[in-house]
C-alpha positions in Angstrom: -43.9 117.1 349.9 -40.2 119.2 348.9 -41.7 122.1 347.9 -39.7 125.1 347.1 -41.3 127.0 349.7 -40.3 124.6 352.9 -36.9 123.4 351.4 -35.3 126.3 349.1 -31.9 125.4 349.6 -32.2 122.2 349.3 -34.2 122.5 346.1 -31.6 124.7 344.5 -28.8 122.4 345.3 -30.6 119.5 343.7 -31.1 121.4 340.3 -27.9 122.3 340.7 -26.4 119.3 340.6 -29.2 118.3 337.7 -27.8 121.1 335.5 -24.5 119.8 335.9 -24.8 115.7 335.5 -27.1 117.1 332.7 -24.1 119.4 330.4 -21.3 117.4 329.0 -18.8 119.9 329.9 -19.8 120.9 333.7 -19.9 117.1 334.2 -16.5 116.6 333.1 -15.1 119.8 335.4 -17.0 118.0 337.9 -15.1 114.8 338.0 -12.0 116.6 337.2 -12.0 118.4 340.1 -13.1 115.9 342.4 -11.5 112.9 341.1 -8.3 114.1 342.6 -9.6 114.8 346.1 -9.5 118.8 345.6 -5.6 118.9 344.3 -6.6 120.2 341.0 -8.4 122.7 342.4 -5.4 123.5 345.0 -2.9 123.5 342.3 -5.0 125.8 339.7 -5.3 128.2 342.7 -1.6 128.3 343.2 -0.3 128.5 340.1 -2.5 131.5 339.3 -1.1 132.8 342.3 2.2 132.6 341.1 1.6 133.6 337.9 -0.4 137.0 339.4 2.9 137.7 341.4 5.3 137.1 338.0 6.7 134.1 339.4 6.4 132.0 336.7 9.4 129.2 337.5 7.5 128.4 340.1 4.3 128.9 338.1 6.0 126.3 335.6 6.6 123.8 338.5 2.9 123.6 339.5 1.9 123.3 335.8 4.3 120.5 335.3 3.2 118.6 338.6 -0.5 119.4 337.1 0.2 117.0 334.0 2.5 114.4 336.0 -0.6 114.0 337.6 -3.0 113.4 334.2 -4.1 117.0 333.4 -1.9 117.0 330.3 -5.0 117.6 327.8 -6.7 120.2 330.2 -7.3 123.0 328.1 -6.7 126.0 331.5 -3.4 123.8 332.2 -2.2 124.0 328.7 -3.4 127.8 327.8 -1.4 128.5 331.5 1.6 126.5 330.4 2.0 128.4 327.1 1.2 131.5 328.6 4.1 130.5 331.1 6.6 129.3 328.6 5.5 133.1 326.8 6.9 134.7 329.8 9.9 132.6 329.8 10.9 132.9 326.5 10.7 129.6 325.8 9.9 129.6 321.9 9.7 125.8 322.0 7.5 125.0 324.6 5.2 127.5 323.6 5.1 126.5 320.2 4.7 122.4 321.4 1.5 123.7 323.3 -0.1 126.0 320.7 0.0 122.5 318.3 -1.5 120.5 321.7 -4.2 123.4 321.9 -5.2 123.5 318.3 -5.5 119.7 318.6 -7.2 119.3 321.3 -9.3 122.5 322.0 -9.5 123.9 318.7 -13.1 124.9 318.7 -13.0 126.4 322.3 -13.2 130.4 322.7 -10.4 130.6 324.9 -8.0 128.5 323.0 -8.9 130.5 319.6 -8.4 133.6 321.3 -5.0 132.7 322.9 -4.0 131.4 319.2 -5.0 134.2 317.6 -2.6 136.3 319.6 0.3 133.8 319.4 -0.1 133.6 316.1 0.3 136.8 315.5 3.2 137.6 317.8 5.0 135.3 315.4 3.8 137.3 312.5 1.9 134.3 311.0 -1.2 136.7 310.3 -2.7 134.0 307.9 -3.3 131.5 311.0 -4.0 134.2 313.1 -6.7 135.3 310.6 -7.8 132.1 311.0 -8.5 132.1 314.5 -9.7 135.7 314.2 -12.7 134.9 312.1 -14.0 131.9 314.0 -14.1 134.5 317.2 -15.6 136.9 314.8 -18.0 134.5 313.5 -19.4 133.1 316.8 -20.2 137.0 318.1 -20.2 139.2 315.0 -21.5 142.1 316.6 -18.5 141.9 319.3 -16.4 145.4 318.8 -13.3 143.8 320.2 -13.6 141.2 317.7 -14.6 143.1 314.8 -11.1 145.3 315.6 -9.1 142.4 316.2 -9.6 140.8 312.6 -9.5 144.6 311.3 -6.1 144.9 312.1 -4.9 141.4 311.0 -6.3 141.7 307.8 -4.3 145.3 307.9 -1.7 143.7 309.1 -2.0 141.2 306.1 -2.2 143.5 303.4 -5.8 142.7 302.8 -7.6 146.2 302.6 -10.1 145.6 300.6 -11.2 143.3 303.7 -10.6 145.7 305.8 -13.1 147.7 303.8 -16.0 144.9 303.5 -15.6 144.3 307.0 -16.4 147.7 307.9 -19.1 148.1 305.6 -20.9 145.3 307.2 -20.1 146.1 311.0 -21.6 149.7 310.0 -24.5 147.7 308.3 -25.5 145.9 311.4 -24.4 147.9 314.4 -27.2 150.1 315.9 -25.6 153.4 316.4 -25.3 153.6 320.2 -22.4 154.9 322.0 -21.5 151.4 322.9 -20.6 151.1 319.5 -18.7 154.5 318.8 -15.1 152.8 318.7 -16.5 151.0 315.5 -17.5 154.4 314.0 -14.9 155.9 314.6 -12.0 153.5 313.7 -14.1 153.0 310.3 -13.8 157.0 309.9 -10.4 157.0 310.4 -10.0 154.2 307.7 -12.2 155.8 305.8 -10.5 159.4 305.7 -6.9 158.0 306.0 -7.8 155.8 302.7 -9.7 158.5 300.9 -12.8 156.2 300.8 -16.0 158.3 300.5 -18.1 156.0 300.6 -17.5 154.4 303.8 -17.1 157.7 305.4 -20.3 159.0 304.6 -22.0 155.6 305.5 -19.9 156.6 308.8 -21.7 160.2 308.8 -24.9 158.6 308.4 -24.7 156.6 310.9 -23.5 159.3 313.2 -26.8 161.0 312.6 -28.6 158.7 315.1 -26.3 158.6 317.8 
């Protein structure tokens, strides 16, 4: 009787709208969104306008009426309002939502990312190693990822991880041009430390490409 063919749209809305009542977190940007009659939405909008044109006072009076209003614990309000108090140079604030984050949204890509890089603005490289290696863990094969805990662990004095992780990237990695950053950063480390080894796993690897 509602077959695909005679009611497409229709069909496709409804499974839609299963998919979401279905996943925890699409319900749950569902009702946030429309719980408010669209202001979240508005607000979100605007404040990422502001924050596109560098106007982040303003930026930082949208974020504020955003948890007046019970979005307090939203993770996009809170990574905005750190990312805003960055901007302004206010150490505290920043700080007071990095702990909020790690508290509330600890687990969550986004979050881990933006700690990573607070983290190590403040030269706390062990925390940001921390947040490093759960990115790094969830997508191993990632070349951004691979390079960011590379250069903590430099950053941190800990070669001989520098080293291992290598090794293992170089291990796994098909040798594809998509890959050549990899290769090449692990040459460079390689030749710079006078590790033979590595660079000739390097050279190997080469061969394919």
């Amino acid at each position: 009787q509602y077959s695909n063919e005679k009611f497409p749209e229709e069909i496709q809305l409804i499974t839609e709208a299963y998919k979401t009542l279905m996943d925890e977190k699409k319900r749950a940007q569902y009702i946030k969104e429309t719980s408010s009659g669209g202001a979240y939405k508005q607000n979100i909008a605007l404040l990422e306008q502001y924050m596109n044109e560098d106007s982040f006072y303003e930026a930082k009076k949208i974020q504020q009426q955003l948890m007046l209003n019970g979005f307090s614990e939203d993770e996009y309000v809170l990574l905005c309002a750190m990312h805003i108090a960055n901007e302004l140079e206010d150490a505290t604030a920043e700080t007071k939502y990095a702990q909020k984050l790690a508290q509330l949204h600890g687990q969550s890509d986004r979050t881990q990312e933006q700690l990573m890089y607070y983290y190590s603005r403040q030269a706390n490289y062990e925390k940001a190693i921390y947040y490093a290696e759960q990115q790094h863990n969830k997508q191993p094969l990632d070349n951004e990822r691979i390079l960011n805990l590379v250069t903590l662990y430099y950053r941190n004095n800990e070669e001989r991880k520098v080293d291992e992780l290598f090794q293992k990237a170089l291990r796994t990695l098909e040798p594809r041009m998509q890959n050549i950053v990899i290769f090449i950063e692990a040459l460079f480390w390689g030749m710079n430390g006078v590790k033979y080894a590595l660079v000739r796993q390097v050279e190997q690897a080469f061969e394919h490409i």
